[in-house]
VEXDREN-2710 file (C-alpha; in Angstrom, 1 decimal):
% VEXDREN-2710
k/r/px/py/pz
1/UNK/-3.4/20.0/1.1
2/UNK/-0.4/18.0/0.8
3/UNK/-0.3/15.0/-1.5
4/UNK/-0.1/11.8/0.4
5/UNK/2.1/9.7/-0.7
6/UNK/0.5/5.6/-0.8
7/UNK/2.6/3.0/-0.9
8/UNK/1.8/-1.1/-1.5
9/UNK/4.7/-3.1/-1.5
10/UNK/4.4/-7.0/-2.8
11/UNK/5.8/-9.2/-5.6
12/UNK/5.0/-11.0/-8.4
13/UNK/5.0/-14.4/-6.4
14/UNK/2.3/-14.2/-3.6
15/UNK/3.0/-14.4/0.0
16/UNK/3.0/-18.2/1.4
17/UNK/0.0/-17.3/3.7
18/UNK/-1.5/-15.0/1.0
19/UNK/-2.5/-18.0/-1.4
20/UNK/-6.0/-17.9/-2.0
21/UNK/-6.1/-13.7/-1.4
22/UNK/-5.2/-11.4/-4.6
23/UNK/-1.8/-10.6/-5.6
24/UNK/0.1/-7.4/-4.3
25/UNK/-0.4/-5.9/-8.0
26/UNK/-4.0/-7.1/-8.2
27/UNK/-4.6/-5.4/-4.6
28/UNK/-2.8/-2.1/-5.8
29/UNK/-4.8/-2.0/-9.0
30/UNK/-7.9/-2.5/-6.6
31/UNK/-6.7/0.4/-4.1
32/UNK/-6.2/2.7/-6.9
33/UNK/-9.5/2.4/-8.5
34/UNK/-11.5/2.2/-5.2
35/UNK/-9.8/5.1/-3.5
36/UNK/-10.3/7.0/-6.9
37/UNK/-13.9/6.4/-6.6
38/UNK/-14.1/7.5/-2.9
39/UNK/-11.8/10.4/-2.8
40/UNK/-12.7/12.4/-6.4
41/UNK/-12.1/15.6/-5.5
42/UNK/-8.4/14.8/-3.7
43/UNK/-5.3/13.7/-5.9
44/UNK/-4.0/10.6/-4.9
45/UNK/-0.5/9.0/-5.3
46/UNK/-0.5/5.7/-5.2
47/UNK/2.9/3.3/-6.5
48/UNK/3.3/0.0/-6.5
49/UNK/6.7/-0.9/-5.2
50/UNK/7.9/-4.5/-5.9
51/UNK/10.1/-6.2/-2.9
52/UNK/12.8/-8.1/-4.9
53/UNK/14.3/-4.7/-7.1
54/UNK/16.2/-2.4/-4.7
55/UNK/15.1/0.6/-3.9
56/UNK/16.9/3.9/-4.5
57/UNK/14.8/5.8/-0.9
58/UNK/16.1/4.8/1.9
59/UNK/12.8/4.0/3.7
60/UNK/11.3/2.0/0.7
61/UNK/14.7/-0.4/0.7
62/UNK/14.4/-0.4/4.4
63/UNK/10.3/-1.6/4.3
64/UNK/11.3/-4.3/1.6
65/UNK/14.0/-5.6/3.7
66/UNK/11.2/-5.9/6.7
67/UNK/9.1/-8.0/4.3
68/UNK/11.8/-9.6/3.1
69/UNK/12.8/-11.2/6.8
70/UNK/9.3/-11.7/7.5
71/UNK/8.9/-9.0/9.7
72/UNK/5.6/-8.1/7.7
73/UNK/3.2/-9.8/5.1
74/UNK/3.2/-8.6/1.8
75/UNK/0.9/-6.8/0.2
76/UNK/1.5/-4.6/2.6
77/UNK/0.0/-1.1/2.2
78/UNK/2.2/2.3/3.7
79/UNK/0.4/6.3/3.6
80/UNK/3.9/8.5/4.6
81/UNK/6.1/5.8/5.3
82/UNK/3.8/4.2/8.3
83/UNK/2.2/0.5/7.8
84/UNK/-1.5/0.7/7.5
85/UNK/-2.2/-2.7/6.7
86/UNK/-0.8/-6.3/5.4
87/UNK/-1.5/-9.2/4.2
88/UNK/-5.1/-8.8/3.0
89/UNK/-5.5/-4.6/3.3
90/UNK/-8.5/-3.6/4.8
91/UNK/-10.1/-0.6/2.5
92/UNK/-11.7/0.5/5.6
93/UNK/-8.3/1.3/7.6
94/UNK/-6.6/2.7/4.4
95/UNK/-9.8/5.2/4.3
96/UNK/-9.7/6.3/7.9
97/UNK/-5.6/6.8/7.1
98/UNK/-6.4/9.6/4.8
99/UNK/-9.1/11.0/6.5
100/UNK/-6.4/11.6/9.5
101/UNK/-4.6/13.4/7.1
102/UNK/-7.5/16.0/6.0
103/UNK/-8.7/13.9/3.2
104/UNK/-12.5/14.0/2.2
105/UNK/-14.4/11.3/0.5
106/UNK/-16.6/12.9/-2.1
END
């Protein structure tokens, strides 16, 4: 199987709407260690990407541009380039992402 590529995107600031929800690094560090736990068997790759340093892919400047122009909340949570979820990332939605891609939770 092909490793699946996750992406969270957020800053060190949190999102206007985002106050009282934990910070894009806080979520990633969260996403890591839960999918960890729920996939052990499959190798997940999972980067944190930060909105405000540019980006040297071409899809990864062009999702932080989005977010910048408020096109999309932040954190916002990519698996191959395709939103998932933003804002507050649903673990549930994330799961059934990498399921669709042959992923099995152990």
């Amino acid at each position: 199987m092909a490793n699946i590529e996750i992406c969270v995107y957020g800053a060190d600031v949190v999102c206007a709407s985002c106050v009282n929800l934990p910070s894009a690094k806080d979520t990633f560090e969260w996403l890591q260690s839960a999918l960890t736990r729920r996939f052990p068997n499959e190798s997940i790759n999972i980067r944190y990407i930060d909105i405000n340093v540019p980006q040297s892919e071409e899809q990864k400047q062009i999702m932080c541009e989005k977010i910048l122009n408020d096109e999309h909340f932040y954190p916002l949570v990519t698996v191959e380039d395709e939103v998932v979820d933003e804002g507050n990332p649903s673990l549930k939605k994330i799961i059934t992402s990498l399921e669709s891609y042959g992923y099995q939770q152990g």
